[in-house]
C-alpha positions in Angstrom: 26.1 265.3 -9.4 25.2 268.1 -11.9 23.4 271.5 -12.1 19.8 271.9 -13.5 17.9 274.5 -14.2 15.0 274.7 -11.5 12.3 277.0 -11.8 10.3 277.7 -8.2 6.9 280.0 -7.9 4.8 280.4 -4.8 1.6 278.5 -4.2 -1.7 280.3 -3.6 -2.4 277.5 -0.8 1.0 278.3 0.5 4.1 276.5 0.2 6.2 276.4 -3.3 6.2 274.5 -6.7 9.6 273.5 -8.0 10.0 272.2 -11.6 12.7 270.5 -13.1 11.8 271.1 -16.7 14.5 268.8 -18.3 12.7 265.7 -16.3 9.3 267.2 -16.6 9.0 266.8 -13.1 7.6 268.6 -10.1 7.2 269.0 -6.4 5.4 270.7 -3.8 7.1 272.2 -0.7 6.2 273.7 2.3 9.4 275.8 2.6 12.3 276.8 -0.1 14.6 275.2 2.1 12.7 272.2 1.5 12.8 271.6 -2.6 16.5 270.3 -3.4 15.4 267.0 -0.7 12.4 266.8 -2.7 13.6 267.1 -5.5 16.2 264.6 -5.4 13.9 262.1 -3.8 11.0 262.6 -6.7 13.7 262.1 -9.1 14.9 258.6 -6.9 11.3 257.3 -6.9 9.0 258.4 -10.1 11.8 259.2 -13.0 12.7 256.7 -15.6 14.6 257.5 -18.7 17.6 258.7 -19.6 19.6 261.5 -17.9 18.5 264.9 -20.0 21.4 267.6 -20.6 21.2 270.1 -18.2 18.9 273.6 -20.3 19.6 277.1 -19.8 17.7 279.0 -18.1 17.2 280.9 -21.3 15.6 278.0 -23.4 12.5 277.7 -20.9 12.1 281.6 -20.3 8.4 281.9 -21.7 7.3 278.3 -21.7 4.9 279.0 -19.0 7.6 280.3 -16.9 6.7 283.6 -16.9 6.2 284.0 -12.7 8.8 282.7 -10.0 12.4 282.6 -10.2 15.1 279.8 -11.2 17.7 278.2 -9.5 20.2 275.8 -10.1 20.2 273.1 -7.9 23.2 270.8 -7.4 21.5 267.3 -7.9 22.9 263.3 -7.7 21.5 262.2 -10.8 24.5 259.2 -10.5 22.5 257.0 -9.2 19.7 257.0 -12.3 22.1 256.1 -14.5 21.7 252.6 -15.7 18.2 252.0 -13.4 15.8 251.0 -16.1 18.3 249.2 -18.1 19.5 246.5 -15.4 18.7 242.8 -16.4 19.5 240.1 -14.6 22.5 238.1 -15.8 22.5 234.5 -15.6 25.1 232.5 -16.0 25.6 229.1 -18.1 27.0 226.0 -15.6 28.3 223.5 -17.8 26.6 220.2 -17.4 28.0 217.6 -15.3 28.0 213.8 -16.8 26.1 211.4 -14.7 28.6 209.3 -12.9 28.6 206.0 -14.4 
């Protein structure tokens, strides 16, 4: 688990965007309420990579970030450690002699 910067802005449809700008990854949500589950589960299913550093707030203030607000969300990032680096492991059986 660790905390990221999360920056949140209403939708003129309704509902809000949430960014995670050290994944470069976003989400739609119908409620506030509703962004850390989406969140986490849009970082389960679409990232790959390694785990970024968790920004300041600070280091993304007038990227494009100029409306909203931030938050720091409390997210399992655990479980992407590793994911796109598995391989299968196979192991050698030693040969067995015919019996003769």
């Amino acid at each position: 688990m660790a905390f990221f910067v999360t920056h949140v802005c209403s939708e003129a449809q309704g509902g809000v965007r949430a960014t995670l700008p050290d994944f470069n990854l976003y989400v739609f949500a119908h409620a506030i309420c509703d962004v850390p589950e989406q969140l986490q589960n849009a970082l389960i299913e679409h990232y790959r990579g390694p785990i970024p550093k968790s920004s300041e707030i600070e280091d993304w203030q007038g990227d494009g970030y100029q409306r909203g607000w931030w938050l720091w969300l409390n997210l399992d990032v655990d479980s992407l450690i590793g994911r796109g680096k598995r391989r299968r492991k196979l192991m050698r059986v030693p040969s067995q002699e015919a019996p003769s």
